[in-house]
N, C-alpha and C positions, 0 to 999 in steps of 0.2 A: 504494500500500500504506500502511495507518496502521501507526503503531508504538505502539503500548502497552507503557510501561515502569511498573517495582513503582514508583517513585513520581511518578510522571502518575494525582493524586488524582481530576484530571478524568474520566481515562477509567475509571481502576479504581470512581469512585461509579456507573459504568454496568454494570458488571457483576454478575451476580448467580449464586453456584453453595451449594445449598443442602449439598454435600459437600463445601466447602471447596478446590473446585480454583483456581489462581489465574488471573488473566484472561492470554489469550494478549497473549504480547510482538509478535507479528504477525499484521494482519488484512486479507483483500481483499474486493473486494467482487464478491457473485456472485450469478446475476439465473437464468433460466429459457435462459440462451446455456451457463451452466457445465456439462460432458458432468462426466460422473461418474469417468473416467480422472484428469482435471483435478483435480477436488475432495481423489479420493483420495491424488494424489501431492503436493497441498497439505496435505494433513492430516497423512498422513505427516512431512511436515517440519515439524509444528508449527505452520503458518502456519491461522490459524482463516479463515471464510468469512463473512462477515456476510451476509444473505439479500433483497433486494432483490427478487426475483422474486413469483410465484405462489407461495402457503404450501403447495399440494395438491404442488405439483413440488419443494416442498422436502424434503416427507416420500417422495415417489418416487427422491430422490437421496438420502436417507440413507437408503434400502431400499440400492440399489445399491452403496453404499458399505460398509453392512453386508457385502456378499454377496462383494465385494471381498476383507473382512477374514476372512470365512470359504476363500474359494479362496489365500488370501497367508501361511495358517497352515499352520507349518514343522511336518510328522511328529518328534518328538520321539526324541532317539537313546537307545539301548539306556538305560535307568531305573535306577540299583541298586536302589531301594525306592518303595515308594506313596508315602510323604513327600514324596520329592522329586518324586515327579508332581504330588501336590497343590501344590505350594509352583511348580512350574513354570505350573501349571493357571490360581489365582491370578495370576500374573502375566502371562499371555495376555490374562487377561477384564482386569486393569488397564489393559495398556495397548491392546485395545480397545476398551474405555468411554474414555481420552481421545481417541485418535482419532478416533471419531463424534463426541463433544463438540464439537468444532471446527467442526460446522457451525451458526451460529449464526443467532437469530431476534431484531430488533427489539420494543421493547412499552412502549404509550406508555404515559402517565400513565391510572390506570383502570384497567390491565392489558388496553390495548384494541392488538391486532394491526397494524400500520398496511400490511396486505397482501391483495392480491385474493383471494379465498375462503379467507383466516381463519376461524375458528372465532373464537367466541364462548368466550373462557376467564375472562373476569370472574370468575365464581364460583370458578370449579378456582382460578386462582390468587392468590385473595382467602384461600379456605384452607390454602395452604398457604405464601404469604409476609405474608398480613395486606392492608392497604389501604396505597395506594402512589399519592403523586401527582408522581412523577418518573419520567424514561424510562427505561427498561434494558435491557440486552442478556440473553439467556441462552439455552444450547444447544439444540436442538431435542431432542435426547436428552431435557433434564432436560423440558422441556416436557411431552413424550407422560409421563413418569412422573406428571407433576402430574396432566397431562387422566384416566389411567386410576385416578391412586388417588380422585379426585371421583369417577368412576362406581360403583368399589369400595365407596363412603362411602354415597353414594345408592343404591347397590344393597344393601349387607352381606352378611356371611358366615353363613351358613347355620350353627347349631351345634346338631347334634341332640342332645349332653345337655343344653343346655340348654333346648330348646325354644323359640329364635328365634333372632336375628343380631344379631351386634355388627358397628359398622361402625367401621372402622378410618378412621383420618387418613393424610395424606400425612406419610411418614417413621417411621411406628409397622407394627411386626410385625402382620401378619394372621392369624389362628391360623385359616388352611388345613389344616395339619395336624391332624384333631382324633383321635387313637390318646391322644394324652397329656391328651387329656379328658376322655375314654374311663376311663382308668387313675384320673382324681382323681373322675370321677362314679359309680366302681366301690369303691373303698377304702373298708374302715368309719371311720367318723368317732370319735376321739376323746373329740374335744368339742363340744357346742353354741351354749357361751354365747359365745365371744371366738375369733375367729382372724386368724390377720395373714396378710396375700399380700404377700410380697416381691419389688417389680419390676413391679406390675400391667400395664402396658402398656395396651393395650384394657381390660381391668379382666374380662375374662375370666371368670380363676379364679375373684376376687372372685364375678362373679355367681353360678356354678357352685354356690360355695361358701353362700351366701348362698341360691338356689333346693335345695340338699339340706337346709337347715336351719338351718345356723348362725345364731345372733341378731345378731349381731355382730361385722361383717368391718371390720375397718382396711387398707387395701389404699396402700402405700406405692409412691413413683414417684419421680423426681427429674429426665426429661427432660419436660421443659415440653409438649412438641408430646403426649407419652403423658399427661401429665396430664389434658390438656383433653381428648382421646379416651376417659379412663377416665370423665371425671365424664359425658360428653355418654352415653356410652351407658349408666351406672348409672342416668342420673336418666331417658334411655330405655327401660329396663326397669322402674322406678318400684320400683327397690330404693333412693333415698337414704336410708328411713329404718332400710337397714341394715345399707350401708358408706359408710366412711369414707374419703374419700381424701386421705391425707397427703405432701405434699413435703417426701420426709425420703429418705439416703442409705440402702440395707438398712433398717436395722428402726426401728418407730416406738420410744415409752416405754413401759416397764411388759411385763409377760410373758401371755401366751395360752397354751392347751391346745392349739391346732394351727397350726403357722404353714409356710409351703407358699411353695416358692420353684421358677419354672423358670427359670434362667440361661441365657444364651449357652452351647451345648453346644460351641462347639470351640475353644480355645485360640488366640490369634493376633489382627492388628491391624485394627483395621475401617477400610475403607476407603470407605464410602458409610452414609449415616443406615440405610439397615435391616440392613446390617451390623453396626450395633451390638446386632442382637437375635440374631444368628447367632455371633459372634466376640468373647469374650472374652480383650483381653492379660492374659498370664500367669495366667489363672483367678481375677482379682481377683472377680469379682460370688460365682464357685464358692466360692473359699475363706472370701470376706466374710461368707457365710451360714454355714459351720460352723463357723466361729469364732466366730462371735455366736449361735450359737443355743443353746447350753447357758443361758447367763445370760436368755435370753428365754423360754425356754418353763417353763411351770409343772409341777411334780411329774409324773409321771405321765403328759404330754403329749409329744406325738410330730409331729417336724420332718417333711414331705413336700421331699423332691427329689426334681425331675423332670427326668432329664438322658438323653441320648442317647450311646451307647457307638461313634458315629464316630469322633470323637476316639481312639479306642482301635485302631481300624480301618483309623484315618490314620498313626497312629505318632505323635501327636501329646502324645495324654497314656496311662498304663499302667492298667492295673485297682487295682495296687497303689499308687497315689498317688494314687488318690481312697480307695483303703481305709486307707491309712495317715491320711491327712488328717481322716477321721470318726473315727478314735482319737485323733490328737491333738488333735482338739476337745473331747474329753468325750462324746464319742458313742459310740452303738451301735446296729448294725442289728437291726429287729424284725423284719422284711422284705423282701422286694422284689418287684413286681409288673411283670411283663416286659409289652410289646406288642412287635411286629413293624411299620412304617411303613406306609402305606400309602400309596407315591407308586408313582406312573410311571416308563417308562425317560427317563433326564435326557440333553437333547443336548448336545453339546458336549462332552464328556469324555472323559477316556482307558477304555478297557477296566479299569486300577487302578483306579479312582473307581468305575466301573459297580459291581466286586465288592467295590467297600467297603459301597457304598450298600445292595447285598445283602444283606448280614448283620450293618446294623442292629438295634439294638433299643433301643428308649424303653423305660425303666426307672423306675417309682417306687419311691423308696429311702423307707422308714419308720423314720425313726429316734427314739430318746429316749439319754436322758441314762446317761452308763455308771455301770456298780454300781461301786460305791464301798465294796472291803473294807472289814470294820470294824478 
């Protein structure tokens, strides 16, 4: 068995977790001999698997190992509320995902496999860790997310208001869901000369916004990995000459007639990079925008949120503390423009989540600036 301790800099520069998990304190090693009983009651103890086998049999054991953690998941006792289903829920899929984690794959210098039918990941994960000329460790979990967001990247998401695909990067939100695009390629516009997208992500909106007319998008970011996803597919839809992409926190300089933000819709701590486009602690991104959006938007001009009443559903946040929150920004609603989701039944969930997820609804909130007795 190795032991890998937090400061064995040796072994920790071998490790690689792009969510910030830290490298296992113990690790065995295990070939195409390890039965999957073995693996899992390794994992369970924390003890990681380093992969020496066939790569085809290592994705067949962390099938089996999955399937483990699916048949070993404890029926949940009488609930008092949905919160604390959610919040139980959460912590199932946490300490699921490290569990699989633990099953871990070699990768040389190149990002080349050193294992009998490998895949060819060069590219997948040249995009999503850069160029690398030292060996590393990392879980077969994170792996398959690298390999699938490359195919996602080269393939793209189909957006039918806007009339082609954005392709998303590894670690950036993929706007699968498009009901809320639906909502901002439905809304009358404003204005046409200047609009900001706060958050762009993929750069989305931006295009959206930019393909109904606007002359003039500034579309701000601040996570590096969304940066480079927004400009790759602006300048792929051969809109750069007209947005902008700024690396700035919320809002750029200067004030627009329409500025258009969709935040993380549910309250609470992210726990993996695309978590960060789902979960927002304490409503920091939610409240950053209507608090700054009075002083940004110009006379007349009206702020788009686009936010999802889960959270509301979850017991998470109330109606009334997002309505009190647009008051005391100097806001006020012109608006609002409901959808209904348009997802599938989700597995893995309790029965409270199914009927939360039920009665959903994506909301664009239109606001401007509140009257001001004289």
């Amino acid at each position: 068995m190795l032991e890998w301790t937090e400061d064995d800099s040796a072994h920790a520069a071998l490790w690689r977790s792009e969510n910030g998990a830290p490298p296992p304190r113990r690790v065995v090693i295990a070939d195409d001999a390890t039965t999957a009983d073995a693996a899992w009651r390794l994992a369970c103890e924390g003890t990681a698997l380093l992969w020496r086998g066939d790569f085809q049999n290592a994705r067949q054991l962390l099938q089996a190992m999955a399937r483990r953690a699916e048949q070993k998941k404890k029926k949940p006792a009488a609930l008092k509320s949905i919160t604390e289903a959610f919040h139980l829920h959460r912590q199932s899929q946490l300490q699921r995902a490290r569990t699989l984690g633990m099953l871990l794959i070699p990768v040389e210098a190149g990002h080349r496999i050193p294992l009998r039918r490998a895949p060819d990941v060069a590219q997948a994960c040249t995009e999503a860790y850069g160029e690398c000329a030292e060996p590393y460790v990392v879980s077969l979990r994170e792996l398959q997310g690298v390999i699938g967001a490359h195919e996602w990247r080269k393939k793209g998401v189909s957006i039918p208001a806007l009339g082609s695909e954005i392709h998303p990067h590894y670690g950036v939100f993929s706007p699968i869901r498009g009901e809320y695009l639906d909502l901002i390629a439905a809304a009358p516009l404003p204005a046409t000369d200047l609009a900001f997208d706060i958050g762009t992500g993929t750069g989305v909106i931006a295009a959206l916004l930019a393909r109904r007319g606007v002359r003039k998008v500034v579309a701000t970011e601040l996570n590096p990995r969304a940066l480079a996803c927004a400009r790759d597919n602006i300048q792929g839809l051969g809109l750069n000459d007209q947005i902008e992409i700024v690396e700035t926190d919320l809002f750029p300089s200067g004030q627009a007639g329409l500025i258009v933000c969709n935040p993380p819709w549910v309250p609470g701590a992210a726990n993996s990079l695309l978590d960060q486009a789902i979960y927002d602690p304490d409503s920091r991104m939610l409240l950053g925008f209507l608090n700054g959006l009075a002083a940004h938007l110009l006379p007349g001009g009206e702020g788009w949120l686009i936010l999802s009443d889960l959270a509301e559903h979850l017991g998470l946040r109330s109606r009334d503390f997002l309505l009190k929150a647009i008051e005391d920004a100097g806001l006020r609603v012109l608006a609002r423009h409901d959808v209904r989701p348009r997802h599938g039944k989700i597995s893995n969930v309790s029965d409270h989540l199914h009927g939360a997820r039920a009665q959903e609804v994506t909301s664009l909130w239109r606001m401007t600036h509140a009257i001001v007795a004289a």
